[in-house]
C-alpha positions as CSV (number, residue, x, y, z in Angstrom):
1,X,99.8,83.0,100.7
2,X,97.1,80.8,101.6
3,X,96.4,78.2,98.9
4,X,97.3,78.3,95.3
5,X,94.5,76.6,92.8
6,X,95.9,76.6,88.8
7,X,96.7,79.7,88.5
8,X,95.1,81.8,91.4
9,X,96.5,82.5,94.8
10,X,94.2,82.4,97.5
11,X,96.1,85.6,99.9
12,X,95.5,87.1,102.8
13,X,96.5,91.0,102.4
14,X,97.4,92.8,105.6
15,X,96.8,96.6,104.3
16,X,93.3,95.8,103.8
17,X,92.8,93.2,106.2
18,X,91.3,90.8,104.1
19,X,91.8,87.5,102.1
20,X,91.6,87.4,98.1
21,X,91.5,85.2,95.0
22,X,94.0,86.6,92.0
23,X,96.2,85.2,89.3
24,X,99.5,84.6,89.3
25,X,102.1,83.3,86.3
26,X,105.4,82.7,88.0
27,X,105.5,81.7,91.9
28,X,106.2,84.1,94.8
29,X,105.0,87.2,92.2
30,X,101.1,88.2,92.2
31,X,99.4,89.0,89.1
32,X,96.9,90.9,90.0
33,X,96.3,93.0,93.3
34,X,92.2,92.7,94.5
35,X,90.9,94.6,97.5
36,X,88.1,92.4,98.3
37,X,88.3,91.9,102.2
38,X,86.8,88.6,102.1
39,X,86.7,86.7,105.4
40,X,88.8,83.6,104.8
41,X,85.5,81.3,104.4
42,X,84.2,83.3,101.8
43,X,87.3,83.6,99.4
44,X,87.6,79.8,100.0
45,X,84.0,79.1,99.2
46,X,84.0,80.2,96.1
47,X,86.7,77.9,94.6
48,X,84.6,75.0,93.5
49,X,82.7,78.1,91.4
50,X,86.8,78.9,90.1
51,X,87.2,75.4,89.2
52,X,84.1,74.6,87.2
53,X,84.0,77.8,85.5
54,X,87.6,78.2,84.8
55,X,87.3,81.9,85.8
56,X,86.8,84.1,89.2
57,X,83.7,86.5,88.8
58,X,83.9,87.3,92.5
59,X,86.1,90.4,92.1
60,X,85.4,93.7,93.6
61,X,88.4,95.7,91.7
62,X,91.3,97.0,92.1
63,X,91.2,99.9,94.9
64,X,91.1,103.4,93.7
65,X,92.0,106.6,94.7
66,X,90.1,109.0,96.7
67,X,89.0,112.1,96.5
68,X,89.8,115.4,98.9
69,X,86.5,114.2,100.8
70,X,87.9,110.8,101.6
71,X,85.1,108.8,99.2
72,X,85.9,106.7,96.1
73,X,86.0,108.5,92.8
């Protein structure tokens, strides 16, 4: 964990090498799992955006499976 903002955890998420922005309702427990792979200064930029809007639109998705060729679905 990085930061924690209201409800959203600023992470850092070592399987895809990347930092993220998700919610979380009790502490220590994630919410929601993201597979942005923003750089650190990204995912931290766009909390002023969090905080006035009351919502994250930054979101790529969740990550999906892939298919026999290796590509997203």
């Amino acid at each position: 964990m990085v930061a924690l903002i209201g409800n959203t955890v600023v992470w850092y998420n070592d399987i895809e090498e990347g930092f993220n922005r998700s919610r979380y309702s009790r502490y220590g427990s994630i919410d929601e799992y993201w597979c942005n792979q923003d750089e650190l200064e990204l995912a931290i930029e766009a909390l002023p955006k969090l905080i006035q809007a009351g919502e994250d639109t930054g979101k790529l998705g969740p990550p999906r499976p892939l298919d026999f060729r290796g590509e997203a679905d």
